[in-house]
N, C-alpha and C positions, 0 to 999 in steps of 0.2 A: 637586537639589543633594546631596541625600544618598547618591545612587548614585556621583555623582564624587567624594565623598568617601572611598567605601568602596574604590574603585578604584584611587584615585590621590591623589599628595599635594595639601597647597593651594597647592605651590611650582613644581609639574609642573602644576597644573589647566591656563591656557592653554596650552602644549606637547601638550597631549595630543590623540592623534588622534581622530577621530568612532568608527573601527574600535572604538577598544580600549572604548567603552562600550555598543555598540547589543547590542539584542537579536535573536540570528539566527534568532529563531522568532517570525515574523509570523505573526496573523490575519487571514485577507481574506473577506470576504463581495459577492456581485456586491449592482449596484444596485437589481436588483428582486425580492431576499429582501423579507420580511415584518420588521415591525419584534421581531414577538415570537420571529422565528425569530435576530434575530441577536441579543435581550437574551438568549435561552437559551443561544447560542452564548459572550456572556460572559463570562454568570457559572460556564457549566460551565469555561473554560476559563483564568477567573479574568484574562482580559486587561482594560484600563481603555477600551485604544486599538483601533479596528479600519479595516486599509483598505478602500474600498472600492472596487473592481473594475468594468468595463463589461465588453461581452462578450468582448472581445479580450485581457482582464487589464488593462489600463491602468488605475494607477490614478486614479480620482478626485478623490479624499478622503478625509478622515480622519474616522470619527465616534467621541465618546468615550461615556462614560459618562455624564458630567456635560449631554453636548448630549441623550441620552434622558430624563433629568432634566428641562430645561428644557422640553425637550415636553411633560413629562407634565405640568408645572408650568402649559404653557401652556392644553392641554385641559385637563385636571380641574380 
């Protein structure tokens, strides 16, 4: 909420396009990266969100940060 705020009023918020908020620099990693290869990928790259790709590009899914989290939460 605090990105549409910054962007736009809170009298414009529903009028506003999906366009005028996204971010046009996506992270994608395929599905059969390693998991420590896409938390390095990350944190170097400071993204929260990452799609994730099959071989053809299609994407998958989204994994976040929070879902590596809960991983690690669930092993250790």
């Amino acid at each position: 909420m605090l990105i549409l705020r910054s962007k736009t009023s809170r009298n414009d918020l529903a009028a506003t396009r999906v366009y005028e908020i996204i971010s046009p620099r996506v992270l994608s990693v395929s599905s059969e990266e390693e998991l420590g290869t896409l938390a390095r990928k990350m944190v170097e790259s400071r993204y929260q969100r990452v799609s994730v790709t099959d071989p053809d590009d299609k994407i998958l899914g989204i994994v976040s940060s929070l879902d590596s989290l809960r991983l690690v939460g669930t092993v250790g």
